[in-house]
C-alpha positions in Angstrom: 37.8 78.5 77.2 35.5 76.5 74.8 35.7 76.6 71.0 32.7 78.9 70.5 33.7 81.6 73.1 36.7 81.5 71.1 34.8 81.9 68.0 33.2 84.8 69.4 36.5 86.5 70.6 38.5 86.0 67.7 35.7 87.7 66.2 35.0 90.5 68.7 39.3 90.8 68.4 40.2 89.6 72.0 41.8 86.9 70.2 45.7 87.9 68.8 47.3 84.5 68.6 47.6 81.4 69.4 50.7 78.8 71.7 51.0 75.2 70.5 52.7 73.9 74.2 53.6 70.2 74.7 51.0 68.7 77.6 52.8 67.9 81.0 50.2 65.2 81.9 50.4 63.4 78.9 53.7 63.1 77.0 53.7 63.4 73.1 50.5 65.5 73.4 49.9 68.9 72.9 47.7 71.6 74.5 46.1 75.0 73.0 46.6 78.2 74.5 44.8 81.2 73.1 46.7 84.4 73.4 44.0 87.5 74.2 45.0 90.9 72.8 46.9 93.2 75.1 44.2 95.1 76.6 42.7 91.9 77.6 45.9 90.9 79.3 44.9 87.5 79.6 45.6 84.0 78.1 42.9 80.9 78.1 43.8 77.2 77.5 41.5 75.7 75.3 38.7 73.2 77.1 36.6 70.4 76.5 32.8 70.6 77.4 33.4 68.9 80.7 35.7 71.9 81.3 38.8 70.0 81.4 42.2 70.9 79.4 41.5 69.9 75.7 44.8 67.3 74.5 45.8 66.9 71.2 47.6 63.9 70.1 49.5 65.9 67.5 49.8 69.0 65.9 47.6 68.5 62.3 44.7 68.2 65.1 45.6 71.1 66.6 46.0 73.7 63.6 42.6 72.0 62.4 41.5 73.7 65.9 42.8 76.7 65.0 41.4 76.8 61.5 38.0 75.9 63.2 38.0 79.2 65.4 39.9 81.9 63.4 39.7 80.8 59.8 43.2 79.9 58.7 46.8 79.5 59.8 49.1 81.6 58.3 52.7 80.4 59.7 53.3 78.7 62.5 57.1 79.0 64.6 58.6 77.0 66.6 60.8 77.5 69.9 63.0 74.6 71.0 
């Protein structure tokens, strides 16, 4: 998924969340996945406009991401 279809779901309220999940390919790195709503069922990694697997060297990138497409963070949890 690229940032503005994610614009336009978190808009449209396909979008209910968000997964910070460490990268396998590149160690230290993190990727975005974007959580749809339940009816929707689904869940989208977020791309780059080649259409590959958007990385993110740490997580201040990241929540900027997130701030881009829905506006704000409001808490953020971590799972070891």
């Amino acid at each position: 998924m690229k940032i503005k279809q994610a614009k336009e779901y978190f808009e449209d309220g396909v979008i209910t969340g968000f997964d910070a999940v460490r990268d396998p390919l590149m160690p230290g790195a993190w990727l975005l996945v974007v959580i749809g709503s339940k009816t929707s069922g689904k869940s989208w990694t977020l791309e780059t406009a080649l259409g590959k697997q958007k990385s993110y060297a740490n997580l201040d990138t990241l929540i900027g991401e997130i701030e881009t497409i829905a506006g704000r963070v409001s808490s953020l949890h971590i799972n070891v």
